[in-house]
N, C-alpha and C positions, 0 to 999 in steps of 0.2 A: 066492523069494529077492530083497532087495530090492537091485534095480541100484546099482553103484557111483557115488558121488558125479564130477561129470566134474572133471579138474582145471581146464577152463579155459572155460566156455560158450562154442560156435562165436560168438555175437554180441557177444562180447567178443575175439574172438582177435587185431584188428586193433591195437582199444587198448592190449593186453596187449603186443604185438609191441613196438610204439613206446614206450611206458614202460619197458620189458624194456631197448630198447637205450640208457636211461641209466645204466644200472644197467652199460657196458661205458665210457661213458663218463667216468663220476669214477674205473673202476677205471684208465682210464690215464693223468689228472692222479694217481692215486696212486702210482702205479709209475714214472712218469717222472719224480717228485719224490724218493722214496726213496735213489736214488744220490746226489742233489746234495749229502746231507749231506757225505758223504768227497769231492764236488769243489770244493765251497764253503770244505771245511778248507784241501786241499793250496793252492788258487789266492788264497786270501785270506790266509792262514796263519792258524789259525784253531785255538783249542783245542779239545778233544772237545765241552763243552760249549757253547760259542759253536756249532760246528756243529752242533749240536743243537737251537738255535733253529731251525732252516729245521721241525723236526717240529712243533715249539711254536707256531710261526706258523700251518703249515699248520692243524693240527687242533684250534689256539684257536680259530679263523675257526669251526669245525663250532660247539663250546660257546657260541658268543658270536650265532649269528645260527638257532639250530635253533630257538629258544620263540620270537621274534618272525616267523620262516618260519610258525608254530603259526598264532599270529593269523591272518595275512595269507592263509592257504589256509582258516582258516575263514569268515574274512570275504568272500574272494571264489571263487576256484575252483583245483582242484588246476592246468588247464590254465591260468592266470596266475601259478600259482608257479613252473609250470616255466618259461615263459617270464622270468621275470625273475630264476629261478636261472641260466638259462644265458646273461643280459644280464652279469650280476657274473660270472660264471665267467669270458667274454670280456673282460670290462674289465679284470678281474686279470690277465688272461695279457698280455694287451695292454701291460698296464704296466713287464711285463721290458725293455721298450722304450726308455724313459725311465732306467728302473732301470739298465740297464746303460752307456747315454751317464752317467752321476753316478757309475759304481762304488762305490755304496753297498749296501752289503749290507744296511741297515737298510729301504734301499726296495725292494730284492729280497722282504725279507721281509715289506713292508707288500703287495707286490702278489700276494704267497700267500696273507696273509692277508684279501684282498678276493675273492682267488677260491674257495677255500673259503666264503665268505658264499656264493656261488650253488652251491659241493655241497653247504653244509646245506640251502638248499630243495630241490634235488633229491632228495636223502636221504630229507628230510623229507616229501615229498609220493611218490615212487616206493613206499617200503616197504609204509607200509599202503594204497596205491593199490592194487598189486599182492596184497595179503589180502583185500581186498575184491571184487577180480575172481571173483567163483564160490563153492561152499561153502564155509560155516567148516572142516568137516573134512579139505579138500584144503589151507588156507590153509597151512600153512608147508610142507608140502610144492611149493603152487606158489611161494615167496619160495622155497625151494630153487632150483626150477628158474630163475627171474629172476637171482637170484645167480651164478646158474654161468656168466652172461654179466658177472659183474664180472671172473674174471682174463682173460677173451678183451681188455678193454681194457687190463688189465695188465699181459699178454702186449706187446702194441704197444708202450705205454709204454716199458716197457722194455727192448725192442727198438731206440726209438730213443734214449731215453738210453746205450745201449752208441753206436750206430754213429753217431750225429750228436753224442755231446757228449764222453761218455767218451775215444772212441777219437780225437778230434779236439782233446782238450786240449794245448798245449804243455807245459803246465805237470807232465805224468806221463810227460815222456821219462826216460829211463834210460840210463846208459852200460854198457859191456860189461860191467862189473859190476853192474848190479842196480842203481848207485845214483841217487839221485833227482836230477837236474841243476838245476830250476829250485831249489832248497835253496842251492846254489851260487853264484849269481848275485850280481854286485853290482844294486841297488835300482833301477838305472837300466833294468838287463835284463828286471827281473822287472815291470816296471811294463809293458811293451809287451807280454811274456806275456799280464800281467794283463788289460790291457783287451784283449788278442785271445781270450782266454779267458772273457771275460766277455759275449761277442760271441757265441760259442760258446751257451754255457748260453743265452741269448736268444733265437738263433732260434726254436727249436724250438715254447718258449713264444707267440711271438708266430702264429708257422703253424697253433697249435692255436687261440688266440684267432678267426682267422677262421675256421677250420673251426666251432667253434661258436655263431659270429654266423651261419651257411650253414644248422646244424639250427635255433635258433631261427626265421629265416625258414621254412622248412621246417614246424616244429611248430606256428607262427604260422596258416600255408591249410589245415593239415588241422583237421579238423570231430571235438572230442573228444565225451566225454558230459561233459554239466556235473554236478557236484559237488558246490555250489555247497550249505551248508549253508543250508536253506527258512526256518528260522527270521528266522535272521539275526541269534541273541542268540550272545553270548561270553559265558557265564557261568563265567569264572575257577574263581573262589576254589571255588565249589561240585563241578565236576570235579577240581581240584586235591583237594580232601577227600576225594572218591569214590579218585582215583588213590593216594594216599598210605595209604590207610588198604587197596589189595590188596596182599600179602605178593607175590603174583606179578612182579604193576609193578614195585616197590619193591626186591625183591632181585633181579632180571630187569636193571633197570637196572646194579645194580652190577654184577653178573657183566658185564654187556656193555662195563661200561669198564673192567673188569680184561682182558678178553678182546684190547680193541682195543687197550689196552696191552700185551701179549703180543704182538700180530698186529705190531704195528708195531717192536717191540725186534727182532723176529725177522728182518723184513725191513729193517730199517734196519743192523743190525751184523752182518748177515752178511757184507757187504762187507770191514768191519774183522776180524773171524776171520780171514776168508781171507787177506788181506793179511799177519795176522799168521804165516800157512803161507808167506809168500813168492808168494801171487800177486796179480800188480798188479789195478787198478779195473778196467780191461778185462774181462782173463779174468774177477775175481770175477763179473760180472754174469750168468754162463754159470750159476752157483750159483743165483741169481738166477729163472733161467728154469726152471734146475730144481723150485726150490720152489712156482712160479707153475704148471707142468705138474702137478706131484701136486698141487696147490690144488683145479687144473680138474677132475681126474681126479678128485679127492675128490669134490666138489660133486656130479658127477655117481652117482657110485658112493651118494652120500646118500642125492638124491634117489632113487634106487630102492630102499632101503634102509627108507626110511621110508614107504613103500606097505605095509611087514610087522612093522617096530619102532617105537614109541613112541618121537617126538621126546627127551624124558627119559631114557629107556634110552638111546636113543645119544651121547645128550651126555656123559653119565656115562662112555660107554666108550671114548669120544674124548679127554675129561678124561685119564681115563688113556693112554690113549697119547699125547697128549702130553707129559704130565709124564716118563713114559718117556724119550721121544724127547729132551726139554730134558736129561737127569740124561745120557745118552748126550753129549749137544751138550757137558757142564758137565767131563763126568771121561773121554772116548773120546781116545787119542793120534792126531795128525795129522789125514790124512783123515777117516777114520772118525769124528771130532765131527765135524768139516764135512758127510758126510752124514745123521750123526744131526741134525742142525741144519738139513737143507734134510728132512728128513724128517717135522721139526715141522708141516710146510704140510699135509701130508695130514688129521693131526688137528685142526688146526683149520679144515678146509675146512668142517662141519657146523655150527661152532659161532654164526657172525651171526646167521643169518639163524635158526635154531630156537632161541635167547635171544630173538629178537625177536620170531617168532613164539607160544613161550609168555608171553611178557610182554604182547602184547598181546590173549593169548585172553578173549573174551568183554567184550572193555570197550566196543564199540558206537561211538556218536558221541563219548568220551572218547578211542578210537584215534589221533586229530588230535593232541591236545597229549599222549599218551602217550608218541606217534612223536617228538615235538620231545625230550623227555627222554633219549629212547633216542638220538638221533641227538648229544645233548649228553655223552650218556656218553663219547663218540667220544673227550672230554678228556683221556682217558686214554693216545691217541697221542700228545697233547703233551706229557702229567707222565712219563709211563714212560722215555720216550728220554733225556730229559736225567736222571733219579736213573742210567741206563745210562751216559750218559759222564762224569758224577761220580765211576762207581768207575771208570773207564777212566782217570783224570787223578788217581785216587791217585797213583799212581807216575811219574806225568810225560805229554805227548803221546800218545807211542806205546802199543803192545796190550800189551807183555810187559814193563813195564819192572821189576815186581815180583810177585811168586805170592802168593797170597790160598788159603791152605789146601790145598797142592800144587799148584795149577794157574796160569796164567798170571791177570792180572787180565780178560784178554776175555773167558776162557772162564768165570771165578769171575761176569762181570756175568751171566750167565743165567740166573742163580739168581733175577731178579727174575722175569722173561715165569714162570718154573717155577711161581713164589708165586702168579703169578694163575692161573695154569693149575689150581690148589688150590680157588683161593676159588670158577672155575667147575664144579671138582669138587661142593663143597660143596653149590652152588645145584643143581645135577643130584639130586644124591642126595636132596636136600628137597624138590624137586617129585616127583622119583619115589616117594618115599612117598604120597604128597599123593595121586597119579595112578597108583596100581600097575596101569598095563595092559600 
């Protein structure tokens, strides 16, 4: 009987370790950014879609610097793209700094969008890093396992957006009725909110910026394998041809930025949902942790999962339980959407990393700039969220202000994350033809 493939060679397991742990670190610039959309509305006064630029910003940054990450890691080495992902990562964070002595929200969101330039290198050089450590036949099962350490920093994240920015905004007090007080204010009040408020959101940012100037030093003395493509040609246009002409690639990518556009609607208005039930930013973030819990618990239930199911087969059945799950979030009364809604996180625990992983089976030294397209898909964080608070400001600011087919407009927006959740049905069921194992 011919021994099983290892998922991870003993003489790789250090490299893996270390690479592994960025893969917890962009998850919790992602998570610690996600609530700032509904803080960034109530403290600036902000419409849905105006709030929605903070998504836009973030995860243009991915589309806008993931094909030039391509070059740069083929030209020199995966260990100098990580380093000077995680130089842009610190400089962005660093720059809330600045950004909030101006209270401009426009340079709030210019220094999100600098530091997503260094999560697309990291993106961009961790994924197929991480497929390349050990067998082809273990590779997406080992991107599973690497993934299941992106909510552990998602977890943090937003941990501390609840208890260092949420819970410490002035701007979300409440009088004994429930209602919002800084709304109240004359201009002069709301201005010293504002910038204590804006003081708030900053820290955070900026403590995380040196904590990743700390690993950079860190990833800086330790001694990687180089990676470094031997050639030393970039030949574009001729991978580009190869890439564009696999069905795989090609519809792997879309699915995955329909995917990331789900992942991100889901987690970004959940906030607003809940609110819409009457409970404040605070407690929502509790919703929050929950879907970040069955995320992790998913991941890992996967990963074991696809040691006996074809990656394909369970995307497919995931596909549907999500769509499930969303139709529950779209038409369930009270609670019961809200947990159908944090219950979407479990189905799509499997779905990044095994679109990424069949998307880039078998492409070889084309995996570099496959990985940059894939990681470009990501743009689908940015378009998704704002067509979501588009139909949120049919009716005015708020969640309920008019019903879109018996239900309130927050709950009718999920009908988008639902649609992509379709399109990666789709992509499942035609690779599983393709691959009936």
């Amino acid at each position: 009987m011919k021994p099983k493939a290892p998922l991870v060679p003993k003489q790789l397991l250090i490299p893996f370790i270390l690479i592994t742990s960025l893969f917890a670190l962009w998850g919790f610039a992602n998570d610690i950014t996600n609530p700032m959309v509904a803080a960034f509305k109530r403290v600036l006064e902000l419409n849905n879609v105006q709030a929605s630029w903070v998504q836009l910003a973030f995860y243009g940054g991915y589309f806008t610097m993931a094909l030039p990450a391509a070059f740069f890691i083929k030209k020199y080495s995966y260990k100098t793209g990580v380093l000077l992902g995680l130089g842009l990562y610190a400089f962005g964070a660093l720059l809330f700094y600045p950004a909030a002595s101006w209270e401009s929200y426009g340079f709030f969101l210019a220094s999100l969008y600098i530091l997503t330039f260094g999560l697309a290198f990291l993106e961009t050089t961790a994924n197929p890093y991480i497929l390349s450590m050990g067998p082809e036949e273990t590779a997406t099962q080992r991107l599973n396992l690497a993934q299941a350490f992106n909510p552990m920093g998602a977890l943090a994240g937003l941990f501390v957006a609840k208890q260092f920015i949420l819970n410490a905004l002035q701007s979300n007090a409440t009088d004994e009725n429930g209602i919002i007080l800084y709304e109240t204010l004359e201009e002069s009040a709301k201005a010293v909110i504002r910038t204590n408020d804006l003081m708030v959101i900053r820290n955070p940012y900026v403590m995380l910026g040196l904590v990743v100037l700390g690993i950079l030093v860190l990833i800086a003395l330790v001694k990687m394998p180089e990676t470094k493509d031997s050639s030393g040609k970039i030949d574009f246009w001729p991978t580009m041809g190869r890439l564009f002409s696999n069905r795989n690639f090609v519809e792997g990518t879309l699915a995955q930025m329909f995917y990331v556009g789900a992942q991100i609607m889901v987690w970004t208005y959940i906030y607003q949902y809940a609110e819409a039930l009457g409970i404040d930013n605070a407690s929502a973030v509790n919703y929050g942790y929950s879907a970040l819990i069955v995320f992790l618990l998913g991941r890992w239930v996967c990963t074991f999962l696809l040691r006996f199911i074809s990656g394909p087969k369970l995307l497919a059945a995931f596909s549907i339980l999500a769509i499930s799950f969303t139709f529950g979030a779209i038409s369930l009364p009270g609670l019961t959407g809200l947990y159908s809604l944090v219950g979407i996180s479990f189905a799509m625990s499997l779905m990044f990393p095994t679109i990424y992983g069949i998307a880039l089976e078998g492409l070889g030294e084309d995996s570099k700039f496959a990985a940059a397209f894939l990681v470009m898909a990501i743009v689908g964080g940015a378009i998704m969220p704002t067509l979501q608070g588009m139909i949120l400001d049919w009716g005015g600011a708020g969640y309920t202000d008019i019903e879109i087919l018996g239900v309130s407009e927050v709950r009718f927006s999920f009908i988008l994350p639902l649609l992509c959740f379709v399109m990666v049905l789709l992509f499942a069921v035609r690779v599983r033809k393709v691959n009936p194992i």
